[in-house]
C-alpha positions as CSV (number, residue, x, y, z in Angstrom):
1,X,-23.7,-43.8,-54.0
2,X,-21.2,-41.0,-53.8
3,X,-23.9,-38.7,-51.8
4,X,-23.8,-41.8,-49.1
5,X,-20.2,-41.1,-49.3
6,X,-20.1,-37.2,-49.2
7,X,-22.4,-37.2,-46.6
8,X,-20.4,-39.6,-44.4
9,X,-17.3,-37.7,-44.8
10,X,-18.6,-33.6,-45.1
11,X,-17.0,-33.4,-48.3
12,X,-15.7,-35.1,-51.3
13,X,-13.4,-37.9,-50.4
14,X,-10.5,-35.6,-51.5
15,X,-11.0,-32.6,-50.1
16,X,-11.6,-34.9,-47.0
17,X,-8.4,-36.3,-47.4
18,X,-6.2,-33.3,-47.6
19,X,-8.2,-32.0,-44.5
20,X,-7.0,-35.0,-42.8
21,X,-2.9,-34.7,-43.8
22,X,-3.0,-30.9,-42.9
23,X,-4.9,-31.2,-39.5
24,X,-2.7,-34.7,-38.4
25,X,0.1,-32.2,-39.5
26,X,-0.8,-29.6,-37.2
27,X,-1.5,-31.8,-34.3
28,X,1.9,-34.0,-35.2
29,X,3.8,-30.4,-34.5
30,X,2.2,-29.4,-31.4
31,X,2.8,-33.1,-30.1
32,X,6.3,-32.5,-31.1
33,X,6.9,-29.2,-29.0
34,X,5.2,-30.6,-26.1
35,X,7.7,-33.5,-26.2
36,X,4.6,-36.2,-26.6
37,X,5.2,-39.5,-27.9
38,X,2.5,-41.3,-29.9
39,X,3.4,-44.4,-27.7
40,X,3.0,-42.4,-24.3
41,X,-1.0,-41.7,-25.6
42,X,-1.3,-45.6,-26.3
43,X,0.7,-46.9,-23.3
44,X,-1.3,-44.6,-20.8
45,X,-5.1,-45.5,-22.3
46,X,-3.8,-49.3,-21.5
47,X,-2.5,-48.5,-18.4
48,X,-5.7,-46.2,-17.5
49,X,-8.0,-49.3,-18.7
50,X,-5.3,-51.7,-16.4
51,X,-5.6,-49.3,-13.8
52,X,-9.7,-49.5,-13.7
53,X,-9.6,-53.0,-14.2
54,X,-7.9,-54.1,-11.4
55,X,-9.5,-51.1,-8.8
56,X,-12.7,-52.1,-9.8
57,X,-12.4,-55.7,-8.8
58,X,-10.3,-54.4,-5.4
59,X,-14.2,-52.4,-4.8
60,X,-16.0,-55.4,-5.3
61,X,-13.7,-56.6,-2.9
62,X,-14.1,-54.6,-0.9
63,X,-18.2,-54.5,-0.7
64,X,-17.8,-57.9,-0.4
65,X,-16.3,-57.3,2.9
66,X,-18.8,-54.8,3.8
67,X,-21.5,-57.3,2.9
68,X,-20.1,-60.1,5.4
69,X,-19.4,-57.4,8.4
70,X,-22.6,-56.6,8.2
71,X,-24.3,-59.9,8.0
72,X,-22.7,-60.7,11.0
73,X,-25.2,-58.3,12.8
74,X,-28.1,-58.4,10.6
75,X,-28.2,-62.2,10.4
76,X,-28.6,-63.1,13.7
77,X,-30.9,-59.7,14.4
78,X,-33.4,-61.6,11.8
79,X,-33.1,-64.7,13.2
80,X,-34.2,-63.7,16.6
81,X,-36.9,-61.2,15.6
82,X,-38.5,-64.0,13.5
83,X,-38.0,-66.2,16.4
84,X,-40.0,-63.7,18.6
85,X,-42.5,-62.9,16.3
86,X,-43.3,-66.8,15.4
87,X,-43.9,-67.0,19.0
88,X,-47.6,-65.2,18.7
């Protein structure tokens, strides 16, 4: 069982671990220079999923209008070509 494990992780679980704290404490300093907040990261995925959300349901919108402007034409274009063509 603790080759399923090793494997998973790369390493031992410990040497995983301590991988982990130095890397997070790297990153955690950069983060701090640049003046980024955890929260900002968090707050602009949601706002980035919020964001697609409510464009993507404006598009639909949106080819639902293309739909019914050009309905308007095709419509009655099929209509009277059937009409013709039921004729023969």
């Amino acid at each position: 069982m603790s080759d399923g494990v090793n494997r998973l992780l790369g390493d031992t679980p410990g040497r995983t671990i301590v991988k982990l704290i130095v890397v997070s404490l790297i990153v955690g300093f950069v983060m701090a220079i640049f003046g980024v907040d955890p929260w900002d990261i968090v707050y602009g995925i949601r706002n980035f999923v919020l964001d697609l959300w409510y464009q993507g349901f404006h598009a639909l919108g949106r080819v639902g209008d293309y739909l019914i402007l050009g309905a308007t034409i095709v419509i009655p274009a099929f209509i009277i070509l059937r009409l013709l063509s039921y004729r023969r």
